[in-house]
C-alpha positions as CSV (number, residue, x, y, z in Angstrom):
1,X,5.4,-18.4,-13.4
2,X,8.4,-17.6,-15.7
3,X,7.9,-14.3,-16.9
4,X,11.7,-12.8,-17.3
5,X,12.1,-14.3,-20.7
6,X,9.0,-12.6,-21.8
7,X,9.5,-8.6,-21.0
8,X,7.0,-7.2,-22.0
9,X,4.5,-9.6,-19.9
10,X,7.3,-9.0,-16.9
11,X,6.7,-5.1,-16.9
12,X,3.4,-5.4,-16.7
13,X,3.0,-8.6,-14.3
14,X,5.0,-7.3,-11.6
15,X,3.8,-3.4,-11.6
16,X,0.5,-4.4,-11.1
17,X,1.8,-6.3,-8.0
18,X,3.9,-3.6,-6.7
19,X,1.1,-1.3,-7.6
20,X,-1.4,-3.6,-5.8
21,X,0.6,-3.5,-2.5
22,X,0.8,0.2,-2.1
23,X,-2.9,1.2,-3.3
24,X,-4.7,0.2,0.1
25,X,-7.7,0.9,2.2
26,X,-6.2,4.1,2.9
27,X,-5.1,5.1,-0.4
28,X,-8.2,4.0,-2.4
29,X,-10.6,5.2,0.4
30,X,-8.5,8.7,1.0
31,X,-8.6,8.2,4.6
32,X,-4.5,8.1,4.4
33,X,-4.4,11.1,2.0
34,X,-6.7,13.2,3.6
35,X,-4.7,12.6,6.8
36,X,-1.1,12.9,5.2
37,X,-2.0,15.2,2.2
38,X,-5.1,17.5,1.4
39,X,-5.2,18.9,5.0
40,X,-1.8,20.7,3.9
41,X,-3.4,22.4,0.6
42,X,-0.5,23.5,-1.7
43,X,2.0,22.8,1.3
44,X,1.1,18.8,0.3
45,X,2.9,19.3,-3.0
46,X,6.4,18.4,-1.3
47,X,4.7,15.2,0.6
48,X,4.0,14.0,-3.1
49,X,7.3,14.9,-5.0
50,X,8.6,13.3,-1.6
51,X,6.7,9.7,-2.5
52,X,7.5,9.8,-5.6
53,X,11.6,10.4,-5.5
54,X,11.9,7.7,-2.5
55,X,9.4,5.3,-4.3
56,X,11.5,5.3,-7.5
57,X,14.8,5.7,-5.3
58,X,13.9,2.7,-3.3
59,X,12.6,0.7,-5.9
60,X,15.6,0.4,-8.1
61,X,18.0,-0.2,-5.0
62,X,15.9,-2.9,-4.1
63,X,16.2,-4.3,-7.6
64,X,19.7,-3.8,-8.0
65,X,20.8,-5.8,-4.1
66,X,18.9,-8.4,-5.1
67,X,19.6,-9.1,-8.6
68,X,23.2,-8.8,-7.7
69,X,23.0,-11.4,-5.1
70,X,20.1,-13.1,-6.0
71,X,18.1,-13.2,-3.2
72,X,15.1,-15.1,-2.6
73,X,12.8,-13.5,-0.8
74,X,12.5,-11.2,2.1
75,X,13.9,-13.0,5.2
76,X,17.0,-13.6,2.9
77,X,17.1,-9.7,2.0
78,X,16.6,-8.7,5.5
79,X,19.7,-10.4,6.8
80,X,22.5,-9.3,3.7
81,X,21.3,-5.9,5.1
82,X,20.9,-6.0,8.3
83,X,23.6,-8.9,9.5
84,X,23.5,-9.1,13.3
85,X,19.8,-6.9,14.1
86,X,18.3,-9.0,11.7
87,X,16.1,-10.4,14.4
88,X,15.2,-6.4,15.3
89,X,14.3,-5.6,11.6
90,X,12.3,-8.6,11.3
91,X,9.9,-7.8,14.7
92,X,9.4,-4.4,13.1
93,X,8.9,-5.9,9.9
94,X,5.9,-7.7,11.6
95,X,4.5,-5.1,13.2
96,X,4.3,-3.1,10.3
97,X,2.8,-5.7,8.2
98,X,0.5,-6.1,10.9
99,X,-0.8,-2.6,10.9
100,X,-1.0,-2.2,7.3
101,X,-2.7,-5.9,6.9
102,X,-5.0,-5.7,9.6
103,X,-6.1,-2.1,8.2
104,X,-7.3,-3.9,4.8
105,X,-9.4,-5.8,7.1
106,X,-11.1,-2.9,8.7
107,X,-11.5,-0.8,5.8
108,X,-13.4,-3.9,4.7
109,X,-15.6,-4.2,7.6
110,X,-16.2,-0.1,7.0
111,X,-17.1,-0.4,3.3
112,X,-19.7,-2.9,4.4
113,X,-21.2,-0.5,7.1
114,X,-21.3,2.3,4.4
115,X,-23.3,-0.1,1.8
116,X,-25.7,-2.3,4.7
117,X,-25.6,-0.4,7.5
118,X,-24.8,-3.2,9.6
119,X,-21.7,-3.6,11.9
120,X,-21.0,-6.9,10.9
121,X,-17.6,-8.0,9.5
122,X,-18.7,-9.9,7.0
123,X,-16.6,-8.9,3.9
124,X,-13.5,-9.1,6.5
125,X,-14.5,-12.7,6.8
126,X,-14.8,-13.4,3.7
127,X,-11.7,-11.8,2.3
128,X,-10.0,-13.7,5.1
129,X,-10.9,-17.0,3.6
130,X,-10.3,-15.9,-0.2
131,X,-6.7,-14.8,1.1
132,X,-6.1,-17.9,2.7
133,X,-6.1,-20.2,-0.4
134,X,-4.7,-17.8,-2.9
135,X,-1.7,-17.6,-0.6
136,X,-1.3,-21.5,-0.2
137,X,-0.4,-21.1,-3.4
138,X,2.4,-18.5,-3.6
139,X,4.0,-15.6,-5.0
140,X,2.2,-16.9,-8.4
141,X,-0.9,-17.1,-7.6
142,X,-0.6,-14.2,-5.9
143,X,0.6,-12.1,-9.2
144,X,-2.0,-13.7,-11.0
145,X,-4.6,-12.4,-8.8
146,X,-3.0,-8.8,-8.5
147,X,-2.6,-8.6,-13.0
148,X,-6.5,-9.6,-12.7
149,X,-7.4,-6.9,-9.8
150,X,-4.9,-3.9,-10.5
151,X,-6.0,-3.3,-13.8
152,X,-9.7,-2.9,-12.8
153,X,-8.4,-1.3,-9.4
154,X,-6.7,1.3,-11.5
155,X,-9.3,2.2,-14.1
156,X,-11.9,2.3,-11.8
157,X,-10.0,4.9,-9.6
158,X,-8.8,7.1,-12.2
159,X,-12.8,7.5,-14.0
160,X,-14.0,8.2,-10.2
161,X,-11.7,10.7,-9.8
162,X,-11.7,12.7,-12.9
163,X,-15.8,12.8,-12.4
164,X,-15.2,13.7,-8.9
165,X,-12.3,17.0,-10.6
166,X,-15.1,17.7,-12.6
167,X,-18.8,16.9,-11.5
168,X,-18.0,16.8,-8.0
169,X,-19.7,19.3,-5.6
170,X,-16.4,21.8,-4.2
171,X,-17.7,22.6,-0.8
172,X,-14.0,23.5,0.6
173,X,-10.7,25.5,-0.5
174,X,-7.5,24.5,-0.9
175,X,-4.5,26.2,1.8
176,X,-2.4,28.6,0.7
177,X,1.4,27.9,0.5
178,X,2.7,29.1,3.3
179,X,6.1,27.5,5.4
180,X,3.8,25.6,8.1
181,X,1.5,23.9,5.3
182,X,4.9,22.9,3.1
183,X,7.3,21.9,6.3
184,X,4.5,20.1,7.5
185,X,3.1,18.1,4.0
186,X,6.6,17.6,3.8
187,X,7.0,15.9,7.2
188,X,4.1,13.8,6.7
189,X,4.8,13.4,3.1
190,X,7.6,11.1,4.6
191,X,5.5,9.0,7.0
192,X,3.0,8.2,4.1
193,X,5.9,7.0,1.7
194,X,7.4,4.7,4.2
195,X,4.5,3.7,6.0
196,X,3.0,2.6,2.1
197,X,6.6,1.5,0.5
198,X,7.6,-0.6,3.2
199,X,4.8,-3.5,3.1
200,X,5.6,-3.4,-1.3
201,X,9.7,-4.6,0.4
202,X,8.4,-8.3,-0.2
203,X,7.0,-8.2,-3.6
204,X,10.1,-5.6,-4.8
205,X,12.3,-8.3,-3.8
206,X,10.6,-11.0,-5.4
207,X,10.5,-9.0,-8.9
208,X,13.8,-7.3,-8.7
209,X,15.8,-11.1,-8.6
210,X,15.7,-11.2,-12.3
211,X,14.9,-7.1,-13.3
212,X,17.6,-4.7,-12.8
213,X,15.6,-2.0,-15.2
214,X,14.8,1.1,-14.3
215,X,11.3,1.1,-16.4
216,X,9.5,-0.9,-13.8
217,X,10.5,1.7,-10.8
218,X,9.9,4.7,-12.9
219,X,6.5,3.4,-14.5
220,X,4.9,2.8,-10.9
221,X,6.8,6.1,-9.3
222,X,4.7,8.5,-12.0
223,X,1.2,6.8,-11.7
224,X,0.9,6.4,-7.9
225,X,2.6,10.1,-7.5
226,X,-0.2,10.8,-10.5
227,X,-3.5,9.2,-8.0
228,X,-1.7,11.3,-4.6
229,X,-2.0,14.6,-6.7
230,X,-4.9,14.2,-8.4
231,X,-6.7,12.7,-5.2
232,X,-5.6,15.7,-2.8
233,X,-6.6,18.0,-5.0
234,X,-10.4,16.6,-5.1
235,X,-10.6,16.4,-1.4
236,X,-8.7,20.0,-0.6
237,X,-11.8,20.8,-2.5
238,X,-14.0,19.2,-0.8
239,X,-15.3,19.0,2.6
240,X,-16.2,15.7,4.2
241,X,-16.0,15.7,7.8
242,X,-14.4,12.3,10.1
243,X,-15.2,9.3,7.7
244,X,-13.8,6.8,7.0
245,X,-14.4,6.4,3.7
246,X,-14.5,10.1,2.2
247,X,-14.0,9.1,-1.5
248,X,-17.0,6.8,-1.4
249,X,-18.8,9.5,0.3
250,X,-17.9,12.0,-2.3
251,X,-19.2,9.2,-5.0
252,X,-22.4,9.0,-3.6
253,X,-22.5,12.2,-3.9
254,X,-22.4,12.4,-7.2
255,X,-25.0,9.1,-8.0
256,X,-25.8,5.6,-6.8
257,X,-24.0,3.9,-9.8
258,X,-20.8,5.8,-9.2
259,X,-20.7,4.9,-5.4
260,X,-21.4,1.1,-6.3
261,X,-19.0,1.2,-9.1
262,X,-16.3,3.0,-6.5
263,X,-17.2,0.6,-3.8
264,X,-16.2,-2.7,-6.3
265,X,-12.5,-0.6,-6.9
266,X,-12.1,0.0,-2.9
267,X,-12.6,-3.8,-2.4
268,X,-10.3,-4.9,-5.1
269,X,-7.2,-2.1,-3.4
270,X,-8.1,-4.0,-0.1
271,X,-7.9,-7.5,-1.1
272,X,-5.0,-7.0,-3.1
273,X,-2.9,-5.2,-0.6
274,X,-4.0,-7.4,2.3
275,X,-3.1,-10.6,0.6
276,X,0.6,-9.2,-0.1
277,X,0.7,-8.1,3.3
278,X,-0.3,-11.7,4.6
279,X,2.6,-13.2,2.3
280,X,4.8,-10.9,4.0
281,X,4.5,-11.8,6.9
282,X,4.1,-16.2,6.4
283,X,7.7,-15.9,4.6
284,X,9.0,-13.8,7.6
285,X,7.6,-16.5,10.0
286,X,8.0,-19.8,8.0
287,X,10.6,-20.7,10.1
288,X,8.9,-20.3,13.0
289,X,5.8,-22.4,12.1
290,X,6.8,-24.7,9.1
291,X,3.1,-25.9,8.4
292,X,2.2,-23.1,5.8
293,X,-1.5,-24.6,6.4
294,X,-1.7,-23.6,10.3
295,X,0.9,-20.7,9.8
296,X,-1.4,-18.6,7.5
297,X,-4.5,-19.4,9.5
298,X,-3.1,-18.0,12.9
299,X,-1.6,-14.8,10.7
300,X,-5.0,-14.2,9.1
301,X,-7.0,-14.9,12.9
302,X,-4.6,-12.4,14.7
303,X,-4.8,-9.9,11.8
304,X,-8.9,-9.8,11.7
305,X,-8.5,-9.5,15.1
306,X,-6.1,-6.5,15.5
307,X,-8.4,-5.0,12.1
308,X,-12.0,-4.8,15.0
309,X,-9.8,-1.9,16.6
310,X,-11.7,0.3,13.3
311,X,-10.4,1.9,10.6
312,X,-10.4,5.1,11.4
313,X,-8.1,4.7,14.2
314,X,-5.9,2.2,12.6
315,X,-5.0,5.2,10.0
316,X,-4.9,7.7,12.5
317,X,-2.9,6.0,15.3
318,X,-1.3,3.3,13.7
319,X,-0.1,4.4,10.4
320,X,2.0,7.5,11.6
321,X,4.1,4.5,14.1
322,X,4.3,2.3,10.8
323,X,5.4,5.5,8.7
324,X,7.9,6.1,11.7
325,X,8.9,2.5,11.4
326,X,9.4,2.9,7.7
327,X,11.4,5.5,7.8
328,X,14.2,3.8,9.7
329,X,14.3,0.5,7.8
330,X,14.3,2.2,4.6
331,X,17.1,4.9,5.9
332,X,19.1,1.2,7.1
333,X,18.5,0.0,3.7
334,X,19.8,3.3,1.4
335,X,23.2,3.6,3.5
336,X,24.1,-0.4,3.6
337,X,22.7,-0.6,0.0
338,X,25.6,2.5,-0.7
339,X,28.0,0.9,1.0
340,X,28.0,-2.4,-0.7
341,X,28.1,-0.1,-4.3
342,X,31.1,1.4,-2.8
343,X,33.1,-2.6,-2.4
């Protein structure tokens, strides 16, 4: 797919992939920003001007290394950085894919609890087998799939939450600003960025070998910043106890269409986000197993099986080690990207 001669198509193409890989389970369900945000009331502010500076910050390092030097793909990316720990990065790389991945899969299985009542992974299953041939065929497929998803993904979000802002029932209050609820919404305003920007390394590199712009970075910095604020401020509001899926809870709420309607958008984030996170990891392991036939079934077998752990404790327990994880490969990345400006 040769987009960089046409911009316009280019803009849009690949923000709806980088968009697509940071919108997950957790996102879309507000499992992850109930946990990292809304708990913090006010204090949460910070988190989000946090994810929004290192989002656009990372973003348009990552485009500028690897437009410079024109590089491929991840694995590539990964050792201009890195050099002689490339093998380290790369094993954390994994595991963070891993989590993130494998927690599409479970938010999967959870949004077909919520809608049969039946603990059966069906949906996993089947998303398993859709991702399995749309990543046979590559990074274009895969951007074809994500420009056909997002869009939807997006739209449907943004009418659920502004009915939630203003139909919804407000059974809770939002914190007061106060130095515990800002240091810490700070703090874990930081694990959410690089726990949700790191799996999105992949598909930034991919889109920033022929884009050195700075629309692209700034366009997807303001709308997912935009869905964090909007999105802890409904459920600040709002009191839903330990689900897993408290934004479809809050739809149903408010009527069976809107939960249905909610539970389509949830799907599409977790597709989208899994099957980037699958690519991931099959370019960081092609080398390892060169069939991409039998390499991508054993990824997608040990994710579905890491994903029956449950969802809830995937965000709870796993995230914050993936958001720790982050944290240190992008630090790695800002100071080696600085010191190659400075040659």
């Amino acid at each position: 797919m040769n987009l960089k001669n046409r911009k316009p198509a280019f803009f849009w193409s690949y923000s709806f992939l980088i968009i697509g890989s940071v919108i997950g389970a957790g996102f879309a369900s507000g499992k992850e920003i109930e946990h990292f945000f809304s708990r913090f009331g006010w204090g949460s502010l910070t988190g989000c001007i946090i994810f929004g500076i290192i989002l656009f910050w990372v973003t348009d390092s990552v485009f500028k290394t690897t437009n410079h030097y024109k590089i491929p793909d991840l694995k590539s990316f990964n050792k201009l950085i890195f050099k002689d720990f490339v093998i380290v990065v790369d094993i954390i790389l994994l595991i963070v894919f891993a989590i993130a991945s494998s927690g599409m899969l479970a938010g999967c299985t959870s949004l077909y609890v919520d809608i049969i009542k039946t603990n059966m992974p069906i949906i996993s299953i089947i998303t398993c087998v859709a991702t399995y041939f749309i990543i046979l065929g590559g990074i274009d497929r895969i951007i074809k799939v994500s420009n056909f998803f997002v869009p939807f993904l997006i739209l449907i979000f943004l009418i659920n939450i502004v009915v939630l802002i203003f139909v919804g029932e407000k059974s809770g209050s939002i914190s007061t600003l106060n130095f515990s609820n800002v240091s810490l919404g700070a703090f874990f305003g930081l694990l959410f960025t690089c726990s949700n920007i790191l799996p999105a390394y992949g598909v930034l590199v991919v889109a920033g070998k022929n884009n050195k712009s700075k629309k692209i970075p700034i366009f997807i910095s303001i709308v997912i910043c935009f869905f964090i604020i909007i999105t802890t401020f409904v459920l600040s509001k709002s009191i839903t106890g330990d689900v897993d899926l408290p934004l479809l809870l809050l739809s149903k709420n408010i009527g069976i269409s809107f939960y249905y309607v909610y539970a389509v958008g949830l799907f599409l984030a977790l597709i989208t986000t899994f099957i980037i996170g699958v690519y991931n990891i099959s370019v960081l392991t092609q080398n390892m197993i060169k069939n991409k036939y039998i390499r991508n079934a054993i990824i997608i077998v040990i994710m579905f099986s890491i994903s029956l752990i449950g969802f809830g404790n995937i965000v709870k327990f796993m995230y914050p080690v993936a958001g720790a994880l982050g944290i240190i490969y992008t630090g790695v990345f800002l100071i080696e990207y600085y010191k190659m400006k400075k040659k």
